[in-house]
N, C-alpha and C positions, 0 to 999 in steps of 0.2 A: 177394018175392025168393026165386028157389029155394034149395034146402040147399047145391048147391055153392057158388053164390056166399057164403053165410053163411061156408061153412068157408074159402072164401079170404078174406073180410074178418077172419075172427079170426085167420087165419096172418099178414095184415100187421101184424095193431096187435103179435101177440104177436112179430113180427121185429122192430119199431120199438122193443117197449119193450124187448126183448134188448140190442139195439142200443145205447138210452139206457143202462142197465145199464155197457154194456162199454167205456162211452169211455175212450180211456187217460187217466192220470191229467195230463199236459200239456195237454188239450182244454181249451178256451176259449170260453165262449157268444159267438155273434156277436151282435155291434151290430145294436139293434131296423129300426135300416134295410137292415139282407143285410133282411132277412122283407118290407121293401115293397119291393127291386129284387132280390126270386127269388132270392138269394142262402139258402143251405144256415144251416138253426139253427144249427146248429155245427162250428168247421172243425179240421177234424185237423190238429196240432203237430207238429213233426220229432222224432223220440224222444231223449228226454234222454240224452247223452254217460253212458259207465261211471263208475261211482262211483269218485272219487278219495280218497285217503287225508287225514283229515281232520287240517289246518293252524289254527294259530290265526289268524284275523285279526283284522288291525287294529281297538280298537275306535274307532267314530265317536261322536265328542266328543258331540253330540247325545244319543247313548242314554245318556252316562257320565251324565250330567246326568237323564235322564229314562228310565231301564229300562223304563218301560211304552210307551215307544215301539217297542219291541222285539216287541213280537204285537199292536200295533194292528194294522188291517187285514187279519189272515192269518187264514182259515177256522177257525175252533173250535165245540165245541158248546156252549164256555163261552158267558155273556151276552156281548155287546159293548157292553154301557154301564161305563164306568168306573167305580173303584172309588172310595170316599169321600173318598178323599184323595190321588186320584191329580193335581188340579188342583194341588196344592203341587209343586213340581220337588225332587229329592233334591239336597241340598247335600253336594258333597266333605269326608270327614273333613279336619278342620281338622291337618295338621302336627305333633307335637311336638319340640321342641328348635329349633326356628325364630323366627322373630321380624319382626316388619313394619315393624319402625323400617330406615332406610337406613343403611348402615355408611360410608358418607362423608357429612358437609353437601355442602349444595352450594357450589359455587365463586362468590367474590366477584366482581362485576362488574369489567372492568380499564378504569381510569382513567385513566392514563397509561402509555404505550409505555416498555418499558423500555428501555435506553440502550445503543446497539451496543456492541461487542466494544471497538474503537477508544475508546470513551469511558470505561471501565471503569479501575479502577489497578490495575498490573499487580500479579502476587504476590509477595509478600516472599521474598524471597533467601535461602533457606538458607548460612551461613558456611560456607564450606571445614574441614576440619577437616586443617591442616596436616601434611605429614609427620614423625613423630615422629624423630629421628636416635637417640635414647638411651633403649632402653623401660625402661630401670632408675632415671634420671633424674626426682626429685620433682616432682608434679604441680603444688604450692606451693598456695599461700591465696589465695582470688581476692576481692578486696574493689574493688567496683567495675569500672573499666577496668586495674585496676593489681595484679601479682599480687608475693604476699611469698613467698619461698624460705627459710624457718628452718631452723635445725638446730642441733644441739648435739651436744658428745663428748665420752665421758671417757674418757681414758686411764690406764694406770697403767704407769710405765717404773721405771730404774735409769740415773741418770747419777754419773759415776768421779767429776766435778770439778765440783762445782753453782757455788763461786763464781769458778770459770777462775782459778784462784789456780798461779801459779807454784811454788811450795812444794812440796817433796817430798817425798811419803806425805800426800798430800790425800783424806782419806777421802770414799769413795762417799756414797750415799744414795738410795733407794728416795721417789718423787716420786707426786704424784695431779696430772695438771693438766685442767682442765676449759676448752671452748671452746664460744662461742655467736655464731652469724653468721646475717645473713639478707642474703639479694638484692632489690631492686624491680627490678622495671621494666613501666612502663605498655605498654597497649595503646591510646591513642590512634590516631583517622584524623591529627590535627595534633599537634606539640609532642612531645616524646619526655621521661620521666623515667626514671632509671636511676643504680641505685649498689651498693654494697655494704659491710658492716659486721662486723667480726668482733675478738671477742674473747678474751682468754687468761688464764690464772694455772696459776701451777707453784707447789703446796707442795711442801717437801722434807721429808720425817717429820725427818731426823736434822738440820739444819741449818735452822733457820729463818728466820735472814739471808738466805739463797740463795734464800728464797720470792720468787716477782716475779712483772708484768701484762704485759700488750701487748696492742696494739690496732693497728687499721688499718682504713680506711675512706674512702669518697667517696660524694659525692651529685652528681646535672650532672643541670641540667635544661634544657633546648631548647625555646626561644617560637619559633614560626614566624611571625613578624609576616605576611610575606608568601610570594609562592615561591620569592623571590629573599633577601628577609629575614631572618635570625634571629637572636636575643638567647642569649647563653650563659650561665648560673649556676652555678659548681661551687664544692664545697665536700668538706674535706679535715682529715683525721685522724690521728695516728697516735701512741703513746704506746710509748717504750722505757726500755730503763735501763742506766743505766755500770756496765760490770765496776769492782771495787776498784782492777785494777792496770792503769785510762787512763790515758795520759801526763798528761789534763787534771786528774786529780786528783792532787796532789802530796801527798798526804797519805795514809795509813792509814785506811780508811773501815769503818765496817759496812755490810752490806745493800748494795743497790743503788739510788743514786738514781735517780729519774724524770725522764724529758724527754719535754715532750709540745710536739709541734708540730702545729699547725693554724690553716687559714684560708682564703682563700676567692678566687675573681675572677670576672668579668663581663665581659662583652664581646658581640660584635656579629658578624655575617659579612655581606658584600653578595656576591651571584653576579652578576658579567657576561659572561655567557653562558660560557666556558670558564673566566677569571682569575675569581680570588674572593681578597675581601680580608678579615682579620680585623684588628682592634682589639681587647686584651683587658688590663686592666687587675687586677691581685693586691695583695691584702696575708695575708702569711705572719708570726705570729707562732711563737717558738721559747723556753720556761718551762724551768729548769731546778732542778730540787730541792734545798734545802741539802742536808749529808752530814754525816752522823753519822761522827766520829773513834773510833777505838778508846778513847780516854780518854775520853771521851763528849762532849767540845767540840762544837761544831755549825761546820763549815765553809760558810759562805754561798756562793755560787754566783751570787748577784742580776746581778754583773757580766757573766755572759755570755745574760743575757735580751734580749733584741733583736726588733725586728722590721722584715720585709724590704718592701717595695713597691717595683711592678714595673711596666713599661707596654712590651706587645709588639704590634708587626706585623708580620703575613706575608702576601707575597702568594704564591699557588698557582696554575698554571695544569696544567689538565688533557691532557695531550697525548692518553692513551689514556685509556678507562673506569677501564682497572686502573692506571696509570701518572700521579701528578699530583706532579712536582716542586714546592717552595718556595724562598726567601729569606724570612729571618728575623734581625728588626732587634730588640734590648730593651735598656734601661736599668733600673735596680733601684739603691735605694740601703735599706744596711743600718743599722739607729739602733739602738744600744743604749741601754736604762735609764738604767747607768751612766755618766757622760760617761768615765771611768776606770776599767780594770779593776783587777783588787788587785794587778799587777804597774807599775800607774802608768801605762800606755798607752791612749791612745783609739783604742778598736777601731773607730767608725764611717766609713763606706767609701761610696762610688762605685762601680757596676757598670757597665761597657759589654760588650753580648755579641751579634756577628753569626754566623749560621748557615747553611748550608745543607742542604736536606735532602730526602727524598720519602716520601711511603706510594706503595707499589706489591700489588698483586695480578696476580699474571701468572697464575694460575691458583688450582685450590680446592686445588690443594697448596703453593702458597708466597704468602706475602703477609704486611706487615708493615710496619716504618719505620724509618728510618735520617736519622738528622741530625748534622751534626757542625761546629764554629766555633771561635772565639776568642775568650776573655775577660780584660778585663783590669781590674784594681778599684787603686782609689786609696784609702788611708785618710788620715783628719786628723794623723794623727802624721805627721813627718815622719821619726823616727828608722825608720818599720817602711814598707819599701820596696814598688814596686808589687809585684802580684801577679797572673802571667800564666800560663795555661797553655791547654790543648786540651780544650774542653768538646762533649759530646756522649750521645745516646741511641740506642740499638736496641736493638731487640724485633721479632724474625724470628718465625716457624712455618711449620713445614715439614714436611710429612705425607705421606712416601715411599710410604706403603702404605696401607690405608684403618685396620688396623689399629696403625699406628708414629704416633707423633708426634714431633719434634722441635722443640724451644723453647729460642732464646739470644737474653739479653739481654744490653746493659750498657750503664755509664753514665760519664761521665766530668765532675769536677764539684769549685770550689773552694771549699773551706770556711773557717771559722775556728776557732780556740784561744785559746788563755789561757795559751799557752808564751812568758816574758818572751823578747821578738827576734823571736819566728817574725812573719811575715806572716798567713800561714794554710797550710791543709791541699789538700795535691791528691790527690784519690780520684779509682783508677779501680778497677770492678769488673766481674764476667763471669761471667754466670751460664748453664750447659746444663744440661736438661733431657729427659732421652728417655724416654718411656712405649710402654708394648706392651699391648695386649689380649689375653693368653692367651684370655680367653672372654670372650662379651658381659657377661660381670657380674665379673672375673676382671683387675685391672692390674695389671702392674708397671713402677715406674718408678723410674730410675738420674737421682743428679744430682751435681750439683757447683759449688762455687762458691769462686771465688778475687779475693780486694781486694788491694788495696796502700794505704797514706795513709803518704805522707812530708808532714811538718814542713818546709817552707820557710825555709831560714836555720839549721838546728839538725842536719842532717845524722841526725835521726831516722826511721825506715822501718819500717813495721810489715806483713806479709805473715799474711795471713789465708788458711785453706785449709777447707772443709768437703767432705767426700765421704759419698754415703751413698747406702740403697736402701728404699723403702718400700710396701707390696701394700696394694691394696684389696677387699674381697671383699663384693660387694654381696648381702645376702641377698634383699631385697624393693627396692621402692622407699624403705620406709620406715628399714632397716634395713643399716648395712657395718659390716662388722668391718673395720678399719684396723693396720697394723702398718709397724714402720721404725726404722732403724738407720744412725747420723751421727756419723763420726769429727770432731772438730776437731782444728784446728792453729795455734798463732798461733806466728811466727818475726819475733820483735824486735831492733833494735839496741840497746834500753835491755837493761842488764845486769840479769837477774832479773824480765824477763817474756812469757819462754815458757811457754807452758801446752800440756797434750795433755789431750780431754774426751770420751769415748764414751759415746754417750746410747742406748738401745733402749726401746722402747714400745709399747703396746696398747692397743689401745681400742673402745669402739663407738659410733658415729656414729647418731643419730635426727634422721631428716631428713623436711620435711612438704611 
């Protein structure tokens, strides 16, 4: 080989290994088969894009697990045999504050379908809770379905004439009198029970004779046998006591005797559809207190104890809702203890009494009852003549304003005595009543009331007059102060027993 050729064989190889030298760094040795189909050792790559600003990426789960995954494969002059323990995979720190238990069990397998909407019972009914009309008005004691209204008051006043004595210059006296009353009435869906009860005593510090009780009272309970059916119970009270100077005491007395009257009836109602009938049967017993005389005799009284039994029917037909007229049929025969009173006469008698009458409500401002008849009684003596007159009841209310009330009653009605001749007594009396609401806890009310009772046969007449005014002042539910001031008047034909009696008092009321 000549020299030149020499120097051009050494300029290719040293081109060639320049070349190998200078591959850029993206060059890639070709596949052993480019070299059997003439394809080039190695083929040049398109030049790597500019560098971009380096991002974190995602890592792949694979290497979190195994980081030596991460330079396997890629060019180092480190060894490429793994290290001693790279065959173990790295395990992820384990959690703290975690925990591998499930925070629910699992759910019970279901066995049976539960039961549509339709097959379910419905939900229990909350009660209405009533509109209140009186928010100062006690709540009462609930025992049971049947709620109790107690209370109690004590008063302390000044009355001129404690024993209504005719007498002139009848001295005053300064008085304590205490009262205790309670209401029921049930809250039955059937049968209704309802009544009320109330009692009284007046001491008098300077007279002690003129101390005296009173009472008054009813109980009426309602069976609903059916919707058409009902059963009636009532029962009844009432305890008072004689001035010294009653016509029926003929004598000079101490203190004031007691008469207590009470007793009961029963009966039935049928509804046919508008007319409704009652059946109602009574017995009315009437006790009256021997009497202490001034000399201290005891004057007995046993002769005018009696008792009354009654048997009434009425039938009612309802024309309007508010409007249901009556007729009204009774018989009652009155038995004394005594076949003879202490004037020698037998007081025992025969009552015949027809009526006619209505409860009406025409509206929430007027409603109430009106009845009115004729009675006529017969006694076993023959010397003491019939005894006839106009018997009757009303009890109106009448409530002009939401504030006013108005309330008259009366009553008209034949009694008897123990006056030698008389037959007996014709009482009629009439009572108003008007109250005002100054403020909802705030009453006052004005009343009056005027009797008459004449003696049948004896040309004796006794005119009774009371006027007076009394405030209420509710402090709580629990608690009123009470106050009130009541002229009397009694204007008789007997000689020496008019009396005039001004009573005023205070007090405070506890009510539950």
């Amino acid at each position: 080989m000549s020299g030149r050729a020499k120097i051009l064989l050494l300029s290719g190889s040293a081109l060639a290994a320049l070349a190998l030298g200078c591959l850029p760094a993206g060059a890639q040795q070709a596949p052993r088969a480019g070299l059997r189909t003439g394809t080039p050792a190695y083929v040049a790559q398109p030049p790597a894009p500019p560098e971009q600003p380096l991002t974190p990426a995602t890592p792949d789960p694979q290497a979190i697990r195994d980081p030596a995954s991460l330079v396997q494969g890629q060019p180092s002059a480190i060894s490429g045999r793994q290290p001693p323990r790279a065959s173990r995979p790295l395990q992820p720190p384990a959690l703290r504050g975690t925990t591998q238990r499930q925070f629910r069990p699992p759910q019970p397998p279901v066995a049976v379908l539960p039961a549509p909407e339709a097959a379910l019972p419905p939900p229990p009914r909350r009660r209405r809770a009533s509109a209140e009309d009186d928010p100062w008005a006690p709540l009462g004691l609930r025992l049971g379905a049947v709620t109790l209204k107690p209370a109690i008051t004590g008063s302390t006043g000044y009355d001129t004439n404690p024993q209504r004595s005719a007498t002139p210059g009848t001295k005053g006296s300064v008085f304590q009198r205490y009262d205790a009353e309670v209401e029921v009435q049930s809250d039955w869906n059937v049968h209704e029970l309802k009544g009320k009860l109330r009692a009284g005593y007046m001491d008098y510090f300077s007279d002690r004779n003129a101390s005296r009780p009173d009472a008054e009272g009813n109980l009426d309970l309602r069976l609903d046998a059916t919707r058409d059916t009902h059963i009636l119970l009532e029962s009844r009270l009432k305890l008072d006591t004689q001035r010294p100077g009653s016509p029926d005491l003929n004598a000079n007395v101490q203190g004031r005797p007691q008469v207590w009257q009470y007793g009961g009836s029963a009966g039935v109602t049928q509804d046919f559809n508008r007319l409704q009938l009652t059946l109602r049967g009574s017995a009315d017993r009437s006790d009256f207190e021997d009497a202490r005389l001034t000399s201290g005799a005891i004057l007995s009284q046993k002769d005018r104890n009696m008792t009354d039994y009654g048997l009434r029917l009425r039938a009612a037909y309802e024309v309007t809702p508010g409007f249901k007229p009556y007729v009204q049929a009774e018989i009652d025969r009155r038995d004394f203890d005594e076949k003879t009173d202490s004037s020698g006469y037998m007081r025992s008698s025969d009552g015949i009494t027809g009526s006619i009458g209505s409860t009406f409500e025409f509206s929430q401002q007027l409603k109430g009852e009106v009845s009115g008849g004729y009675q006529n009684r017969r006694y076993e003596d023959n010397r003491l003549k019939d005894l006839r007159g106009f018997v009757g009841d009303a009890s109106i209310l009448w409530s002009p304003t939401p504030l006013t009330t108005v309330t008259l009653r009366g009553t008209a009605q034949l009694g008897d005595t123990t006056i030698a001749g008389s037959s007996g007594t014709t009482m009629r009396r009439a009572t108003l009543e008007i109250a005002h609401a100054l403020r909802r806890n705030l009453t006052l009310t004005g009343f009056t009331n005027f009797s008459r009772t004449e003696y049948e046969g004896q040309g004796l007449r006794e005119d009774y007059l009371n006027v007076g005014a009394r405030i209420e002042y509710k402090l709580t539910r629990t608690f009123a102060i009470r106050a009130s001031f009541t002229h009397e008047r009694l204007n008789s034909t007997a000689v020496g027993s008019d009396y005039t009696a001004n009573v005023s008092q205070v007090g405070l009321r506890v009510q539950f």
